[in-house]
C-alpha positions as CSV (number, residue, x, y, z in Angstrom):
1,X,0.0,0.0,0.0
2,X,1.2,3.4,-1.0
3,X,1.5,6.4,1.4
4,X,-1.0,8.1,-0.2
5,X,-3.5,5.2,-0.2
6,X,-6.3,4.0,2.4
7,X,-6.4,0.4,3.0
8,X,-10.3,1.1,2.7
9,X,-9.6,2.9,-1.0
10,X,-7.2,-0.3,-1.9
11,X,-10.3,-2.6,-1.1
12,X,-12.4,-0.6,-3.5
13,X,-9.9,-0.6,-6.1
14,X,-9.4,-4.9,-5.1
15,X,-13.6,-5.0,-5.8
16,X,-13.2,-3.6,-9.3
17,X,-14.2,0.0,-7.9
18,X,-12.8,3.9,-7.9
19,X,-13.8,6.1,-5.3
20,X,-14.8,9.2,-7.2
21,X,-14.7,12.7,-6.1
22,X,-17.7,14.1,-3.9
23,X,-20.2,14.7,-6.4
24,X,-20.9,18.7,-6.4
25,X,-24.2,19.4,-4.9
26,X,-26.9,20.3,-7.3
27,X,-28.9,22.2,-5.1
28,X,-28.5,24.1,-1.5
29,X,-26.7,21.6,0.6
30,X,-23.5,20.1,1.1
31,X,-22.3,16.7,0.6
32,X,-22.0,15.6,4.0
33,X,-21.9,17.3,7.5
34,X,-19.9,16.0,10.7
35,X,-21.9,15.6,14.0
36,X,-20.2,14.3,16.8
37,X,-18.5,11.2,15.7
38,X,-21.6,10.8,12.9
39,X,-20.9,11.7,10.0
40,X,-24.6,12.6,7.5
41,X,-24.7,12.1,4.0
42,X,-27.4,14.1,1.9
43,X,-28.9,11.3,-0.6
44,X,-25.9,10.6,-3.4
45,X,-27.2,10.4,-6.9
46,X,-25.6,7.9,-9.2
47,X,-23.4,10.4,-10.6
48,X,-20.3,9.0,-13.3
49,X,-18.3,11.7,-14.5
50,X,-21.0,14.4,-13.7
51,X,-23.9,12.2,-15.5
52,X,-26.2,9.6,-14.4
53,X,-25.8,6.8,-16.7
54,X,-29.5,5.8,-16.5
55,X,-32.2,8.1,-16.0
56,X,-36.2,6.0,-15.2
57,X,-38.6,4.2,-12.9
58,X,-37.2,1.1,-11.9
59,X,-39.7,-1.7,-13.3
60,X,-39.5,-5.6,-13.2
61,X,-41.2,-4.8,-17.3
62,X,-38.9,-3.5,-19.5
63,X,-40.5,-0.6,-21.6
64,X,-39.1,2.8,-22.8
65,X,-37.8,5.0,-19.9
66,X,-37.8,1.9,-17.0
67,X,-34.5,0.5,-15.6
68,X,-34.1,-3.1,-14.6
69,X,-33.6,-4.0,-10.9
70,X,-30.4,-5.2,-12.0
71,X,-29.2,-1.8,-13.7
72,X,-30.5,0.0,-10.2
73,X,-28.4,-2.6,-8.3
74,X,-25.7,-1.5,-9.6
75,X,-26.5,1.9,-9.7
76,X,-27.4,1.6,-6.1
77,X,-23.8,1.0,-5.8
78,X,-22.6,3.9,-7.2
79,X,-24.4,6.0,-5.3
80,X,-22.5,3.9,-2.0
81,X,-19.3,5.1,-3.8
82,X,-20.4,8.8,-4.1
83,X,-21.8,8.6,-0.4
84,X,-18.0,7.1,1.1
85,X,-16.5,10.2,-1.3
86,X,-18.7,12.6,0.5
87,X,-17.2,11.0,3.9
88,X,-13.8,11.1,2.8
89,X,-14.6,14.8,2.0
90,X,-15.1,15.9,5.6
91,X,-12.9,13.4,7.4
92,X,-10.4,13.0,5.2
93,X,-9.5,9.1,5.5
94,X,-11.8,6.5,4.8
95,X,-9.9,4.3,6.8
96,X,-11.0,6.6,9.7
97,X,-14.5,4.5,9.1
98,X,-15.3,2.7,12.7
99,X,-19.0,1.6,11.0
100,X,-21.5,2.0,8.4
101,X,-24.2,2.8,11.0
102,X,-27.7,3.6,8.2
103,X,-28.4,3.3,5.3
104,X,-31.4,4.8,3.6
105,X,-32.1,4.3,-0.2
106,X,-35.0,5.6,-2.6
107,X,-36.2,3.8,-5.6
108,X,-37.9,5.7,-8.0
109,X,-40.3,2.8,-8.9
110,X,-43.7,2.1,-11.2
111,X,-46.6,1.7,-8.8
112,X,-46.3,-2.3,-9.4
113,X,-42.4,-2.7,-8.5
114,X,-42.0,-3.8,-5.4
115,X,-38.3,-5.3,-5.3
116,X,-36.9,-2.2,-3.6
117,X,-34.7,-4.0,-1.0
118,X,-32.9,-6.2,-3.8
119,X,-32.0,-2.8,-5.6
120,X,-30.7,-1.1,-2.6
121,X,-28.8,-4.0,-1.6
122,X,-26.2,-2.8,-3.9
123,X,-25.5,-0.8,-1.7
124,X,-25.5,-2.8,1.3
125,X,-23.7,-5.9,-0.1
126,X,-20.9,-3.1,-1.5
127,X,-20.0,-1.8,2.1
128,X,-20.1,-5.2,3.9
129,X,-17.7,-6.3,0.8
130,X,-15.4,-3.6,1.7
131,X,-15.8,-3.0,5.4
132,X,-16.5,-6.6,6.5
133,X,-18.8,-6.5,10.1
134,X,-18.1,-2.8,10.4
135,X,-20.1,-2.2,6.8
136,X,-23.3,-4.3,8.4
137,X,-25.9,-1.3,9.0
138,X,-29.3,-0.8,9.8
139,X,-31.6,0.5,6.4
140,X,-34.6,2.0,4.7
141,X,-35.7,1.1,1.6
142,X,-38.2,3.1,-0.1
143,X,-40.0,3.5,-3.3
144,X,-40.5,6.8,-4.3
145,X,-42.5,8.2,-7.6
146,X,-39.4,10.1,-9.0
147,X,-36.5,11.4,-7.4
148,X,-34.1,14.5,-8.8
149,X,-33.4,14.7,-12.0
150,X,-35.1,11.2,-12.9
151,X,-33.0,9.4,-11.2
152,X,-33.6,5.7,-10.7
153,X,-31.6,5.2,-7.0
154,X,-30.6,7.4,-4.6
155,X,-28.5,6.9,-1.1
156,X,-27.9,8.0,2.1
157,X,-25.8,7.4,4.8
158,X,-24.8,7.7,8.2
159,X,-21.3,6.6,9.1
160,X,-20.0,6.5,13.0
161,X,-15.7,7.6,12.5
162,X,-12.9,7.3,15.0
């Protein structure tokens, strides 16, 4: 491992991942805030690059304008990614992590999709791949109408640091 290196951002890179930067926010807030030991997450859009690379209701039928549970699986991931860069952004070392403590995840979904704990487990399975016991955390998962900018998945989280 480099100096410049977490072992946290190593893992990542070992799961086939890069941490991004922290999105810039694309309305009044900020990334994430420190309270206490707690660091708060707003809700992380699946940026890449600046873009989302899917834009729709989530739908187990696939029609113009839907995204598979699959595709929101893995966008769901993303937004995990963007969430740990906004953490990184305020405490400066992911390995400073002690636990994932909450997760909360929107699914914009049609009105007959009801599989959204399988696409926010994308998020879930990605922080107990990289932070083992500490990444098991309590979780919402909610369907939603739309979310910004037609977003499929979006995610939050709360993270206890040392």
């Amino acid at each position: 491992m480099s100096e410049n290196n977490s072992y946290i951002e190593e893992r990542i890179r070992e799961l086939g991942y890069e941490l991004p930067q922290a999105p810039e926010p694309v309305a009044a807030y900020v990334p994430a805030v420190i309270s206490g030991n707690y660091v708060y997450t707003s809700g992380q859009l699946p940026f890449v690059d600046g873009k989302l690379p899917a834009v729709g209701k989530v739908s187990d039928v696939a029609t113009e304008g839907t995204v598979s549970p699959e595709e929101a699986k893995k966008l769901a991931a993303i937004c995990a990614l963007n969430a740990l860069a906004a953490v990184k952004q305020v405490i400066g070392d992911l390995d400073r992590v002690k636990k994932i403590v909450k997760v909360v995840g929107f699914v914009a979904s049609e009105t007959s999709f009801f599989g959204q704990p399988g696409v926010i487990n994308g998020a879930s399975e990605l922080f107990g791949e990289i932070f083992g016991d500490a990444g098991i955390h309590a979780r919402s998962a909610v369907g939603t109408p739309v979310l910004p900018m037609d977003s499929p998945v979006e995610v939050e989280i709360i993270v206890e640091y040392i």
